[in-house]
mmCIF entry with sequence, helices, sheets and N, C-alpha, C, O atoms, coordinates in Angstrom:
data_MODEL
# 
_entry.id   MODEL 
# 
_entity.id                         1 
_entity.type                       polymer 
_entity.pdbx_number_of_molecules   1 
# 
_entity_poly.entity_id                      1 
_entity_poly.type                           'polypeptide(L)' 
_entity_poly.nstd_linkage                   no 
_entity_poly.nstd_monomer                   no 
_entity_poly.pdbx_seq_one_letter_code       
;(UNK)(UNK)(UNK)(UNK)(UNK)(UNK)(UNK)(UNK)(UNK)(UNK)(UNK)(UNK)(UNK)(UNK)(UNK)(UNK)
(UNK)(UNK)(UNK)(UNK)(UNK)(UNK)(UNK)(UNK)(UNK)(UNK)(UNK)(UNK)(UNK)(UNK)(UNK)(UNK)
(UNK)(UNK)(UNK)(UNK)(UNK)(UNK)(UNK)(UNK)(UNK)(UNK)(UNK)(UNK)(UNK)(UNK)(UNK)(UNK)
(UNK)(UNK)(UNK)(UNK)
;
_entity_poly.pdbx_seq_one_letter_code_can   XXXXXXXXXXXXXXXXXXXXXXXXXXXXXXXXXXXXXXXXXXXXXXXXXXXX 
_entity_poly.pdbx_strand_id                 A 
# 
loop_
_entity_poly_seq.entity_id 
_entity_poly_seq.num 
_entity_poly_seq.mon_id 
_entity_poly_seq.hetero 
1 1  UNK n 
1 2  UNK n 
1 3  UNK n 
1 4  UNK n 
1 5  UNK n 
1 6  UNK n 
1 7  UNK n 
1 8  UNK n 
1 9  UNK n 
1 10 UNK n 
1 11 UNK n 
1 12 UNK n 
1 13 UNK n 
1 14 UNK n 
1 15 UNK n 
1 16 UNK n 
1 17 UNK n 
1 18 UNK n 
1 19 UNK n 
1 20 UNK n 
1 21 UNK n 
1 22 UNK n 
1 23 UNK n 
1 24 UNK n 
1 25 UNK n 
1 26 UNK n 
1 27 UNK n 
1 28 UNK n 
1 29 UNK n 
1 30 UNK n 
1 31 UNK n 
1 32 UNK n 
1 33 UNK n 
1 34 UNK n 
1 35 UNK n 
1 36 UNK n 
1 37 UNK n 
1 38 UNK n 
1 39 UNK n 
1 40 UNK n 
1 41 UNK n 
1 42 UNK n 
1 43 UNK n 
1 44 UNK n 
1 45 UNK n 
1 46 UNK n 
1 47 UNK n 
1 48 UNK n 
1 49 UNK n 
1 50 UNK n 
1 51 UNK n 
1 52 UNK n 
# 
_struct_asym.id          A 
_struct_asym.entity_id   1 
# 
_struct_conf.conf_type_id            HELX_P 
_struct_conf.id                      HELX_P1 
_struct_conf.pdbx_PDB_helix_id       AA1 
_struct_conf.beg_label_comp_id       UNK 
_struct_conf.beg_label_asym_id       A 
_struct_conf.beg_label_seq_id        6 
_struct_conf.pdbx_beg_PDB_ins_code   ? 
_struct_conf.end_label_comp_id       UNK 
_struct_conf.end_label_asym_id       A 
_struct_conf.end_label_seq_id        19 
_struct_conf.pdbx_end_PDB_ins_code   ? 
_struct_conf.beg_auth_comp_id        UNK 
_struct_conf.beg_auth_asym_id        A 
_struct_conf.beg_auth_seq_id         6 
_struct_conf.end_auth_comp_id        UNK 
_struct_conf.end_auth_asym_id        A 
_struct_conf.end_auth_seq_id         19 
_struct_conf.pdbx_PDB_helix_class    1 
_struct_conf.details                 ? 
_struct_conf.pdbx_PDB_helix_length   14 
# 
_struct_conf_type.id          HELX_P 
_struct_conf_type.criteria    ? 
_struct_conf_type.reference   ? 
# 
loop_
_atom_site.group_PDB 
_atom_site.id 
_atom_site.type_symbol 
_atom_site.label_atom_id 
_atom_site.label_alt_id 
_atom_site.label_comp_id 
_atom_site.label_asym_id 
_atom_site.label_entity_id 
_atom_site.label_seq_id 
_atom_site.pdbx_PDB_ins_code 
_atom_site.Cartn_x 
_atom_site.Cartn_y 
_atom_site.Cartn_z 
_atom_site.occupancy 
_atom_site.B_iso_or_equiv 
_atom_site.pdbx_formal_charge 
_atom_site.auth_seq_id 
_atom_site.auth_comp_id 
_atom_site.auth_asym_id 
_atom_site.auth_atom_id 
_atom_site.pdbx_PDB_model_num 
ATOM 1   N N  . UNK A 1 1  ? -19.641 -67.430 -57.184 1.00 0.00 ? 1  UNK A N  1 
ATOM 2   C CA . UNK A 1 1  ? -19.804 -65.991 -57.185 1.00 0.00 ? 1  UNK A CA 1 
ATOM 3   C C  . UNK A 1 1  ? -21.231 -65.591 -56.803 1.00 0.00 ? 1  UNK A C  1 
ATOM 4   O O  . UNK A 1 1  ? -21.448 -64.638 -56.053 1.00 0.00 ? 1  UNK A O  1 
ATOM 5   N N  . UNK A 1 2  ? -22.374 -66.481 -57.435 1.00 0.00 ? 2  UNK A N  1 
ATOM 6   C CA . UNK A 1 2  ? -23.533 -65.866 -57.209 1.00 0.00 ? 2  UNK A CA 1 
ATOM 7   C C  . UNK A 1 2  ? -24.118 -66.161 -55.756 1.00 0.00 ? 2  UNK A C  1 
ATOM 8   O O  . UNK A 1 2  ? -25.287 -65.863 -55.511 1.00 0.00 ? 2  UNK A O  1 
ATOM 9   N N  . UNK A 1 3  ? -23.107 -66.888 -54.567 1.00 0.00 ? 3  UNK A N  1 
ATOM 10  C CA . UNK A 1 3  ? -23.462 -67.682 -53.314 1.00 0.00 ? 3  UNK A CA 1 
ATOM 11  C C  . UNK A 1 3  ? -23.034 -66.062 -52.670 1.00 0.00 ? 3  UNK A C  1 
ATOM 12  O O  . UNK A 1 3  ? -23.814 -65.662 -51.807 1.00 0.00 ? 3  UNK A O  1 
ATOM 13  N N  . UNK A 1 4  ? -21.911 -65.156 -53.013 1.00 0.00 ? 4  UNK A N  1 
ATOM 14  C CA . UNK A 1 4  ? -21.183 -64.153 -52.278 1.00 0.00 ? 4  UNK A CA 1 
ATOM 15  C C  . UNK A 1 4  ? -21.960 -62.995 -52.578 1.00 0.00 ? 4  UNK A C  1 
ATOM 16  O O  . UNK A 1 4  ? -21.781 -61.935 -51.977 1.00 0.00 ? 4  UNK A O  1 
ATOM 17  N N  . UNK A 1 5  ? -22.900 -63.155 -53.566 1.00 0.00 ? 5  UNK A N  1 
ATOM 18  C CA . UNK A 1 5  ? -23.533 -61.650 -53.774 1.00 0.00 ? 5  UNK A CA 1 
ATOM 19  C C  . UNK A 1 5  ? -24.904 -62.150 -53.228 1.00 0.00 ? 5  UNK A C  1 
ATOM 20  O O  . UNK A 1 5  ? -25.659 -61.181 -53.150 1.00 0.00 ? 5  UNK A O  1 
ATOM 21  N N  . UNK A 1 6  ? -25.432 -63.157 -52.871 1.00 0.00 ? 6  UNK A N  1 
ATOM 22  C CA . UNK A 1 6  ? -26.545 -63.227 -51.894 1.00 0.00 ? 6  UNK A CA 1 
ATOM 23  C C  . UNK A 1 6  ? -26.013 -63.132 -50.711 1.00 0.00 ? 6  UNK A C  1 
ATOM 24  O O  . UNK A 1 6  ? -26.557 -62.315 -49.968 1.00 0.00 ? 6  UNK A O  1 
ATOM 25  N N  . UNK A 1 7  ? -24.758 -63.942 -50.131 1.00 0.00 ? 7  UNK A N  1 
ATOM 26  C CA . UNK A 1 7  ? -25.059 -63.099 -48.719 1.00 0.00 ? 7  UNK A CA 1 
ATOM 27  C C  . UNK A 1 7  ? -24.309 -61.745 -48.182 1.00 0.00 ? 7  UNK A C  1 
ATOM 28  O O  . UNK A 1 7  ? -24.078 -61.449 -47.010 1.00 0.00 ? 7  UNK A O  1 
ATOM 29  N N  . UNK A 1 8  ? -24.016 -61.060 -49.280 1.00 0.00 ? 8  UNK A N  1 
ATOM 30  C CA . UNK A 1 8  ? -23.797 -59.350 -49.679 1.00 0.00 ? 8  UNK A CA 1 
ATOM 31  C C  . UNK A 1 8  ? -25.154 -58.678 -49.332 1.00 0.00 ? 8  UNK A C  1 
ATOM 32  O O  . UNK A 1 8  ? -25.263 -57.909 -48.377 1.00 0.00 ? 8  UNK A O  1 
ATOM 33  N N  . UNK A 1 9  ? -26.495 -59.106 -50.408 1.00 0.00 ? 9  UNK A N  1 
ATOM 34  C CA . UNK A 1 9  ? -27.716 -59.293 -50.070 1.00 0.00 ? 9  UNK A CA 1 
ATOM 35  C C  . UNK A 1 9  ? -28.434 -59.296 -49.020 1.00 0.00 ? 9  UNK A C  1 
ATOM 36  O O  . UNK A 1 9  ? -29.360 -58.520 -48.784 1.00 0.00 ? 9  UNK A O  1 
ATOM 37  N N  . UNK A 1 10 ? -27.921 -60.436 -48.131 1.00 0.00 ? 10 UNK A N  1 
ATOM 38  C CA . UNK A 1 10 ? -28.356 -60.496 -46.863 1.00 0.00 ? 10 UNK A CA 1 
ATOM 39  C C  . UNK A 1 10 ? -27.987 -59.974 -45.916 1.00 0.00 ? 10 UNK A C  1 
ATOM 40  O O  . UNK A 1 10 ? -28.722 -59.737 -44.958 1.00 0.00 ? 10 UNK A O  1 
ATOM 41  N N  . UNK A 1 11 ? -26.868 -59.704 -45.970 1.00 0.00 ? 11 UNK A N  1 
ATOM 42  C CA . UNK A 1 11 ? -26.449 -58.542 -44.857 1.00 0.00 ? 11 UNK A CA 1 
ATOM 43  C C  . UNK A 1 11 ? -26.846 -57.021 -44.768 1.00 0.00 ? 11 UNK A C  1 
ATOM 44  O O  . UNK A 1 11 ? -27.085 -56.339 -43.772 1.00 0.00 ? 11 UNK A O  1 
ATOM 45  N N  . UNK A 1 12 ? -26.845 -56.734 -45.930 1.00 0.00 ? 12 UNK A N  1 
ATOM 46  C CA . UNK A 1 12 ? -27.794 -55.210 -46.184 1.00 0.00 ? 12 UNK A CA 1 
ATOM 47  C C  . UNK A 1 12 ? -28.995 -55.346 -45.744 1.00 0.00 ? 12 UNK A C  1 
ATOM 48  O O  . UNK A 1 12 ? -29.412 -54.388 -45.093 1.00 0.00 ? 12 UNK A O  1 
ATOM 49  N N  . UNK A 1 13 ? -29.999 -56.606 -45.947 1.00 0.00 ? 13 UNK A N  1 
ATOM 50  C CA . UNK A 1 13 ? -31.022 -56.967 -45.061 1.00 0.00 ? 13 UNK A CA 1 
ATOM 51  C C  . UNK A 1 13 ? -31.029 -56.565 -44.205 1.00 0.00 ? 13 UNK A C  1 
ATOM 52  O O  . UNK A 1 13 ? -31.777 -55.641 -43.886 1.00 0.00 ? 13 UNK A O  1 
ATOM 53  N N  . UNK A 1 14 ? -30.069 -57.177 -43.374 1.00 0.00 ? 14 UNK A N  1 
ATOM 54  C CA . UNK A 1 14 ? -29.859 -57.238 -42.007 1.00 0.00 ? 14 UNK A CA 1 
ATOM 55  C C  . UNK A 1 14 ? -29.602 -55.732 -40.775 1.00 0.00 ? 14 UNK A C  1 
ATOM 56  O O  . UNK A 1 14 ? -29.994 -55.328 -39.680 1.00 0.00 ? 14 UNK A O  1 
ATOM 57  N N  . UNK A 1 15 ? -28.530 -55.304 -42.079 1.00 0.00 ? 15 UNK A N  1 
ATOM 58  C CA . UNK A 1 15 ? -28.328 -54.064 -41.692 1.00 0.00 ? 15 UNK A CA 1 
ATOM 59  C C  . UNK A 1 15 ? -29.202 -52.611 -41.281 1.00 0.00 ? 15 UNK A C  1 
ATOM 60  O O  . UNK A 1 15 ? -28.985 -51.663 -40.526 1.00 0.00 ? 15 UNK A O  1 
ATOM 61  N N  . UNK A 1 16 ? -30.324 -53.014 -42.239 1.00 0.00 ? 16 UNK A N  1 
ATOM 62  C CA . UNK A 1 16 ? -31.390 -52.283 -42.540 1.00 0.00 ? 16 UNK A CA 1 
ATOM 63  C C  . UNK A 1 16 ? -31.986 -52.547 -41.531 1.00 0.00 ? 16 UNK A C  1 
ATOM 64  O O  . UNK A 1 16 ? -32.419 -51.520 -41.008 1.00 0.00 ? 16 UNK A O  1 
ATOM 65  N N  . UNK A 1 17 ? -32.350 -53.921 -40.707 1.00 0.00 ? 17 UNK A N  1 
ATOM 66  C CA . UNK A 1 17 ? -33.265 -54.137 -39.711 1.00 0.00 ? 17 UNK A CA 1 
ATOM 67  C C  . UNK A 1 17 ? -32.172 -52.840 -38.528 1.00 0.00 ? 17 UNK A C  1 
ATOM 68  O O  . UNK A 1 17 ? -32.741 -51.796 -38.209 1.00 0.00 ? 17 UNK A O  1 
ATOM 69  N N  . UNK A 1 18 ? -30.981 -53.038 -38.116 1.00 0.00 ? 18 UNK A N  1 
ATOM 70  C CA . UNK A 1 18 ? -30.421 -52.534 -37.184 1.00 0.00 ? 18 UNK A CA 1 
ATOM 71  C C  . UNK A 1 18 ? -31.180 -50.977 -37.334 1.00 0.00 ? 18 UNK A C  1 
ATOM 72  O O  . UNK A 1 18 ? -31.544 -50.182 -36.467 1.00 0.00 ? 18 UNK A O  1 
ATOM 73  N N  . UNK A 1 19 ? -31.227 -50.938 -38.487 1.00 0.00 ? 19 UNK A N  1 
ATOM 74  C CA . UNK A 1 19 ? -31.399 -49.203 -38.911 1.00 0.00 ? 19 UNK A CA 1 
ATOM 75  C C  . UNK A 1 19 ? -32.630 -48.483 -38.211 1.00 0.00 ? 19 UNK A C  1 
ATOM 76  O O  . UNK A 1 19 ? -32.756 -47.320 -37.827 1.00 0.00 ? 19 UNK A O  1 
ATOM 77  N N  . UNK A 1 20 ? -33.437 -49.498 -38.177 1.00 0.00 ? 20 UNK A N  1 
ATOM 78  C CA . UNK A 1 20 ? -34.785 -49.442 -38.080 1.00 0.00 ? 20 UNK A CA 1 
ATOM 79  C C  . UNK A 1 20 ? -35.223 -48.817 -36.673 1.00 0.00 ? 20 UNK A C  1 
ATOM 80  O O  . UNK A 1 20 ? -34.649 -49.235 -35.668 1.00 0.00 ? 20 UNK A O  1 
ATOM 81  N N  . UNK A 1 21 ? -36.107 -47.940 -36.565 1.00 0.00 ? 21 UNK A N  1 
ATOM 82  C CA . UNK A 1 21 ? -36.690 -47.461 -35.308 1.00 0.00 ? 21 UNK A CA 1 
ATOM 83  C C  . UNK A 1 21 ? -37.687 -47.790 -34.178 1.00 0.00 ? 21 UNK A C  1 
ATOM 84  O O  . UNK A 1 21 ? -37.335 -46.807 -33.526 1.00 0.00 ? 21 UNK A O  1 
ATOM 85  N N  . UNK A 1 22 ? -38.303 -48.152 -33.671 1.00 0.00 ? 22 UNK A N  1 
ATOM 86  C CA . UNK A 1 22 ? -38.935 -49.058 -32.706 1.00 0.00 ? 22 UNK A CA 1 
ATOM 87  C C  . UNK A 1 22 ? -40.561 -47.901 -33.494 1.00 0.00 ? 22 UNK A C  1 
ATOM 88  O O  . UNK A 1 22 ? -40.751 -46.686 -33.559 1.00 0.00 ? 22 UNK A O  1 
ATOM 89  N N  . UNK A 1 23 ? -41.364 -49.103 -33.929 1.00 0.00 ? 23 UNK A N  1 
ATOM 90  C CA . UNK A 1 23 ? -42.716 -47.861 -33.812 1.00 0.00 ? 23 UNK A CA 1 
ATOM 91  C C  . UNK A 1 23 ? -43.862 -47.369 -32.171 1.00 0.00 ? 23 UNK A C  1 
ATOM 92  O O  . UNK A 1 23 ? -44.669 -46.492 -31.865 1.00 0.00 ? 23 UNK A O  1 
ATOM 93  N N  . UNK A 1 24 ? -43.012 -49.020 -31.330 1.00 0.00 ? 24 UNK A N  1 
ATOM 94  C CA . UNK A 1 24 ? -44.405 -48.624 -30.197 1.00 0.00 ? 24 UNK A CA 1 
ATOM 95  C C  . UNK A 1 24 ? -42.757 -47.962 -29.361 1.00 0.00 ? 24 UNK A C  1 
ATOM 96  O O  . UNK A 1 24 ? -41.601 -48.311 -29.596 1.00 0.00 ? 24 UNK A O  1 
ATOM 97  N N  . UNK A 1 25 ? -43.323 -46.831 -28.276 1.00 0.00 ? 25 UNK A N  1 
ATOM 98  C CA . UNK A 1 25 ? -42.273 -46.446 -27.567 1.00 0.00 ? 25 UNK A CA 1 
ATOM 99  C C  . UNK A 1 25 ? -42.513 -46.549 -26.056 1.00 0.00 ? 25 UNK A C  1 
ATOM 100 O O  . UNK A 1 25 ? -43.690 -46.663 -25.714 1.00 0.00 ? 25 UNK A O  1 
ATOM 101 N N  . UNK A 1 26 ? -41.490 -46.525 -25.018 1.00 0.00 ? 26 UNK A N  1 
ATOM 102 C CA . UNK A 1 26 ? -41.826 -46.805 -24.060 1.00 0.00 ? 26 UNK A CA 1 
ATOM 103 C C  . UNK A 1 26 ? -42.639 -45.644 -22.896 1.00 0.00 ? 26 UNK A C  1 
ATOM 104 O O  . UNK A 1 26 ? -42.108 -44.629 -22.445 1.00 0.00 ? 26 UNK A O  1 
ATOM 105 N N  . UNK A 1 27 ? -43.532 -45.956 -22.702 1.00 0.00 ? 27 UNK A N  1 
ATOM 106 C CA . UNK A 1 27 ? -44.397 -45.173 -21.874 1.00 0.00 ? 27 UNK A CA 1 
ATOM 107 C C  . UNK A 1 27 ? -43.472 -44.372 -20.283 1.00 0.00 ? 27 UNK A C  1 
ATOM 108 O O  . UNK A 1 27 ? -43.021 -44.929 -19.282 1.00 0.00 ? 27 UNK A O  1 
ATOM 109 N N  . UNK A 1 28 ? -43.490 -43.395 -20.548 1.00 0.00 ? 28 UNK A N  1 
ATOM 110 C CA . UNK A 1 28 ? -43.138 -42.355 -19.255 1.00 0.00 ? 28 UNK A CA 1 
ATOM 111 C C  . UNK A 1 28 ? -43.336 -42.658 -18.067 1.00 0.00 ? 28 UNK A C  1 
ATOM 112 O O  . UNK A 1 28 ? -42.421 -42.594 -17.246 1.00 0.00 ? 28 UNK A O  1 
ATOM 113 N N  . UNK A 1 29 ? -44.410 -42.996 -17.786 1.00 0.00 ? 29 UNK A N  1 
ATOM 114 C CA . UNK A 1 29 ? -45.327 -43.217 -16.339 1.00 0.00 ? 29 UNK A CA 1 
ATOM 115 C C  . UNK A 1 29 ? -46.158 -44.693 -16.438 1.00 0.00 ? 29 UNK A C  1 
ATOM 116 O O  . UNK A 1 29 ? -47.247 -44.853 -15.887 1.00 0.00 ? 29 UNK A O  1 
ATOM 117 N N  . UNK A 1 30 ? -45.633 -45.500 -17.043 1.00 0.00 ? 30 UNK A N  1 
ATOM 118 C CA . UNK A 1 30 ? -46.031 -46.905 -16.647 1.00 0.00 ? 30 UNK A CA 1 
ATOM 119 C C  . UNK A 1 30 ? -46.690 -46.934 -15.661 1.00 0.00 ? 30 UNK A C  1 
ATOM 120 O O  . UNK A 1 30 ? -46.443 -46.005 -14.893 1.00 0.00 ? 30 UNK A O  1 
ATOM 121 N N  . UNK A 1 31 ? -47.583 -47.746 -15.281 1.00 0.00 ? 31 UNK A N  1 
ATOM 122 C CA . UNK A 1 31 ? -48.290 -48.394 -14.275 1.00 0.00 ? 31 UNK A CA 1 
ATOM 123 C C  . UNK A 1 31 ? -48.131 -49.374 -13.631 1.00 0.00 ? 31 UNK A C  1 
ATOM 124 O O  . UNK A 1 31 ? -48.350 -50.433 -14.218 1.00 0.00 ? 31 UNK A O  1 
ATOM 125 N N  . UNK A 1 32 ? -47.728 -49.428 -12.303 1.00 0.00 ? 32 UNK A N  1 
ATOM 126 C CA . UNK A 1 32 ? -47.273 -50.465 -11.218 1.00 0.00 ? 32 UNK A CA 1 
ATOM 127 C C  . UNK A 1 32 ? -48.461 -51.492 -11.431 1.00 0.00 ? 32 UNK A C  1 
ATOM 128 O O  . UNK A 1 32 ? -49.505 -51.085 -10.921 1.00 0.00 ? 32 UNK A O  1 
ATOM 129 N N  . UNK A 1 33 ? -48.573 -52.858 -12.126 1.00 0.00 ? 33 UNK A N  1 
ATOM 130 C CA . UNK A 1 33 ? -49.645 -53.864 -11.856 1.00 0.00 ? 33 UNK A CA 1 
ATOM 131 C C  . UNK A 1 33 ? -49.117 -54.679 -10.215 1.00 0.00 ? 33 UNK A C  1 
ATOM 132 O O  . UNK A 1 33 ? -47.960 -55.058 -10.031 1.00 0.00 ? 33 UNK A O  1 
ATOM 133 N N  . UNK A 1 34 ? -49.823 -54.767 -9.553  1.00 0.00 ? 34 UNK A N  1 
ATOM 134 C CA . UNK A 1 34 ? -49.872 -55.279 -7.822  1.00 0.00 ? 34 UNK A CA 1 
ATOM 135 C C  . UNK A 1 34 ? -50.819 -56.273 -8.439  1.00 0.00 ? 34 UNK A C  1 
ATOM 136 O O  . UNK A 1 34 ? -51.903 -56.208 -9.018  1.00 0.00 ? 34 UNK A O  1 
ATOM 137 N N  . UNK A 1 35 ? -49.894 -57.311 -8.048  1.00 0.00 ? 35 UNK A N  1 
ATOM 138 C CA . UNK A 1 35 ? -51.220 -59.290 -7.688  1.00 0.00 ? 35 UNK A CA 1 
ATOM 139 C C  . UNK A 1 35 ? -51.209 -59.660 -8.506  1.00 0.00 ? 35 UNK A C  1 
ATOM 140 O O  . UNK A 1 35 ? -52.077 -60.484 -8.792  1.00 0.00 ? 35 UNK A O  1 
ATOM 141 N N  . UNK A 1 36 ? -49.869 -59.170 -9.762  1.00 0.00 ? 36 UNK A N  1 
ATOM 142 C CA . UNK A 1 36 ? -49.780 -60.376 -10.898 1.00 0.00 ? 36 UNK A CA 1 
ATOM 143 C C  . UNK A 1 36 ? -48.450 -61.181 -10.497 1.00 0.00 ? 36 UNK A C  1 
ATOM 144 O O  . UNK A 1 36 ? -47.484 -61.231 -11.258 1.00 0.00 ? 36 UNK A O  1 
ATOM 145 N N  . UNK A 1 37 ? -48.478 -61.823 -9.206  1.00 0.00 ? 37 UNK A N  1 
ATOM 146 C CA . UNK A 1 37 ? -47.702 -62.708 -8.537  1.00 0.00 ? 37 UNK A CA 1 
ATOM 147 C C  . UNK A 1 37 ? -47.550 -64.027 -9.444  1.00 0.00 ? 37 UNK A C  1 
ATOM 148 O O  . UNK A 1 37 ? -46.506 -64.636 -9.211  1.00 0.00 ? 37 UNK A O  1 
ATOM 149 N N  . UNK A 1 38 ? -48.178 -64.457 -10.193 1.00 0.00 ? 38 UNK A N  1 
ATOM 150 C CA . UNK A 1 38 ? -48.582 -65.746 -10.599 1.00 0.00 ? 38 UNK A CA 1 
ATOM 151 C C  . UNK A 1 38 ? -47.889 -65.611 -11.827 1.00 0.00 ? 38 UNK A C  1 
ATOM 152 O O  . UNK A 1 38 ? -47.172 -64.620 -11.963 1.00 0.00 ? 38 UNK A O  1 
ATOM 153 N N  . UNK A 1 39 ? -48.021 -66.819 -13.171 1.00 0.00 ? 39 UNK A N  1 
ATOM 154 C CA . UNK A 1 39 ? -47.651 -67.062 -14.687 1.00 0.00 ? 39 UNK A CA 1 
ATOM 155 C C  . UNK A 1 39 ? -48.761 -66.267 -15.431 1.00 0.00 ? 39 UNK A C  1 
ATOM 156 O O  . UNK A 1 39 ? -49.803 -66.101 -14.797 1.00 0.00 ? 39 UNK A O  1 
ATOM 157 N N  . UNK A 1 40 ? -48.705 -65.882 -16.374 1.00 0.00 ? 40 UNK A N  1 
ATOM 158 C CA . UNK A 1 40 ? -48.778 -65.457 -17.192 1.00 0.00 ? 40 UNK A CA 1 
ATOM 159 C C  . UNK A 1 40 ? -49.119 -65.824 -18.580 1.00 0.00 ? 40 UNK A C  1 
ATOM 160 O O  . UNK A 1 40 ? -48.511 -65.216 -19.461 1.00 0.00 ? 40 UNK A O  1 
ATOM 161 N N  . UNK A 1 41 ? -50.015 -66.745 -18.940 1.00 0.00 ? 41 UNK A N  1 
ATOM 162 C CA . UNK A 1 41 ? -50.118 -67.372 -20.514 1.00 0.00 ? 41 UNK A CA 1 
ATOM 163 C C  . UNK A 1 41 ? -50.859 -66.460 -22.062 1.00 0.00 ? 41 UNK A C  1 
ATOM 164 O O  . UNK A 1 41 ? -51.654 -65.521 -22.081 1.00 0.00 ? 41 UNK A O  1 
ATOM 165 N N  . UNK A 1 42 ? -50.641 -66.709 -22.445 1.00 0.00 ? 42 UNK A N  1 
ATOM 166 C CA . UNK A 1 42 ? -50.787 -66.321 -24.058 1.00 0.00 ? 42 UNK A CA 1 
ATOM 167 C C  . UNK A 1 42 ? -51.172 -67.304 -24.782 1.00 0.00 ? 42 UNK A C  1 
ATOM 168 O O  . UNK A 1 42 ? -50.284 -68.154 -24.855 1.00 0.00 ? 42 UNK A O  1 
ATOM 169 N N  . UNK A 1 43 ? -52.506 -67.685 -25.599 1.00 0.00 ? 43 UNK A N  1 
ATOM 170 C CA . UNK A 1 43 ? -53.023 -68.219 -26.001 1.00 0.00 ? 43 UNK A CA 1 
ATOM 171 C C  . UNK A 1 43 ? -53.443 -67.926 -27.165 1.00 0.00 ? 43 UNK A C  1 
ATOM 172 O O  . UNK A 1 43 ? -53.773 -66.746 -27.283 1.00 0.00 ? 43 UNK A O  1 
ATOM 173 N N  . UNK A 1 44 ? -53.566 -68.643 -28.180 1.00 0.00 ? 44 UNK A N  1 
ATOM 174 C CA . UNK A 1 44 ? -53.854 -68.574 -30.010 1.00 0.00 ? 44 UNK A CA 1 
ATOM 175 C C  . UNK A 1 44 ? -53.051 -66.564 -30.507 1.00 0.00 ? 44 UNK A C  1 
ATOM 176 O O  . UNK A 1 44 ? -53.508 -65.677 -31.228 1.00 0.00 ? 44 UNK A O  1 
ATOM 177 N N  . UNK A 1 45 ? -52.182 -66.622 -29.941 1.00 0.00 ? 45 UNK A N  1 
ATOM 178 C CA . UNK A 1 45 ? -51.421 -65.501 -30.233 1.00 0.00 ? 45 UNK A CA 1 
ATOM 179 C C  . UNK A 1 45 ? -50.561 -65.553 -31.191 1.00 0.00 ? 45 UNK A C  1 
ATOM 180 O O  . UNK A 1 45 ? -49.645 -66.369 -31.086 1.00 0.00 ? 45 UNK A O  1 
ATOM 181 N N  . UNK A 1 46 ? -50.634 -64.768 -32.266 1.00 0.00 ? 46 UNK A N  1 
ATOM 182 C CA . UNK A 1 46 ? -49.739 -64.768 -33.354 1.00 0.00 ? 46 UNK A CA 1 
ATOM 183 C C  . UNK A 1 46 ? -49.292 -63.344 -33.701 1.00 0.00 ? 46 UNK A C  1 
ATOM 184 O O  . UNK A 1 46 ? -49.741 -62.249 -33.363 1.00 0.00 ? 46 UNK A O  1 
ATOM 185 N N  . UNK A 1 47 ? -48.004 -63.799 -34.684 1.00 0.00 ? 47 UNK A N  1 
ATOM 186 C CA . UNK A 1 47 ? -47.523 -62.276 -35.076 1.00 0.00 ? 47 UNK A CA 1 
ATOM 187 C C  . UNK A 1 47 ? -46.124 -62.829 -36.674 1.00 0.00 ? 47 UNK A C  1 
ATOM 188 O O  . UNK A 1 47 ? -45.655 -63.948 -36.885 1.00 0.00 ? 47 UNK A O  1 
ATOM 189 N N  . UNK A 1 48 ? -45.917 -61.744 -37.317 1.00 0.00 ? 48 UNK A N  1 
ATOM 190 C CA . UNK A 1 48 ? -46.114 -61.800 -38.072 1.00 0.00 ? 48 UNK A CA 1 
ATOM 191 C C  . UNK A 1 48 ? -44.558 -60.696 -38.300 1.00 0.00 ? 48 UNK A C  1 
ATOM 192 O O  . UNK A 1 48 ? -44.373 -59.744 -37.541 1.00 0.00 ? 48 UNK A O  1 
ATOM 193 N N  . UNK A 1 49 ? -43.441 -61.081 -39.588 1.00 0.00 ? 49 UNK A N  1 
ATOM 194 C CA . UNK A 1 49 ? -42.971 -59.204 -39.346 1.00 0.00 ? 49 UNK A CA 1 
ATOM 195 C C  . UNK A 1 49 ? -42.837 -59.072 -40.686 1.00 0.00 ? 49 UNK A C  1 
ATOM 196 O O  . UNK A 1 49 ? -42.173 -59.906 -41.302 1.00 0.00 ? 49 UNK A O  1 
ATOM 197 N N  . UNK A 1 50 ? -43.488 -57.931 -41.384 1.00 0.00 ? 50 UNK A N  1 
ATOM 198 C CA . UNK A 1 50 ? -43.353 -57.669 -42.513 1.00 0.00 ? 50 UNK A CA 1 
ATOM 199 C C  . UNK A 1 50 ? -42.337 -56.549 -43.048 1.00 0.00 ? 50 UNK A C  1 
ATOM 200 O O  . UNK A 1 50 ? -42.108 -55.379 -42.742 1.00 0.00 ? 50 UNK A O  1 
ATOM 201 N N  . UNK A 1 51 ? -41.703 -57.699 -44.242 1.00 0.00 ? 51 UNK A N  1 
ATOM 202 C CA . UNK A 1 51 ? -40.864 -56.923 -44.832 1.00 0.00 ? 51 UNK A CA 1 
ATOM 203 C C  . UNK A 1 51 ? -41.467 -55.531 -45.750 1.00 0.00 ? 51 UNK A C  1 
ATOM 204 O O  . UNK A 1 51 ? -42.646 -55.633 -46.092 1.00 0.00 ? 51 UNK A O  1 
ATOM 205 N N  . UNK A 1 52 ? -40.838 -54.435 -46.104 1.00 0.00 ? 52 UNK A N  1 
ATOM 206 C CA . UNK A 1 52 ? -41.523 -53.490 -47.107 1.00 0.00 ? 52 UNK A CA 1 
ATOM 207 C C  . UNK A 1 52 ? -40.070 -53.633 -48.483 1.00 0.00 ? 52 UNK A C  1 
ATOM 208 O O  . UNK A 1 52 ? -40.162 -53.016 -49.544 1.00 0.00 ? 52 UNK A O  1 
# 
């Protein structure tokens, strides 16, 4: 019983993420970058998602 009310638990989690609203939004008038033909790396980059 107590295995079915955690993942009861977890799905309301889950659900809640769906709920959720984007905080950065997408920009109107973006900017065309020209001559980033090449890869692209990301280095000592981290991130993090906090629950409230």
């Amino acid at each position: 019983m107590t295995g079915i009310q955690n993942i009861f638990v977890a799905m309301g989690m889950v659900f809640e993420l769906f709920d959720l609203k984007p905080e950065i939004k997408e920009c109107e008038n973006p900017k065309i970058l020209n001559g980033l033909n090449q890869n692209i790396e990301f280095k000592d980059v981290c991130f993090e998602y906090v629950f409230n």
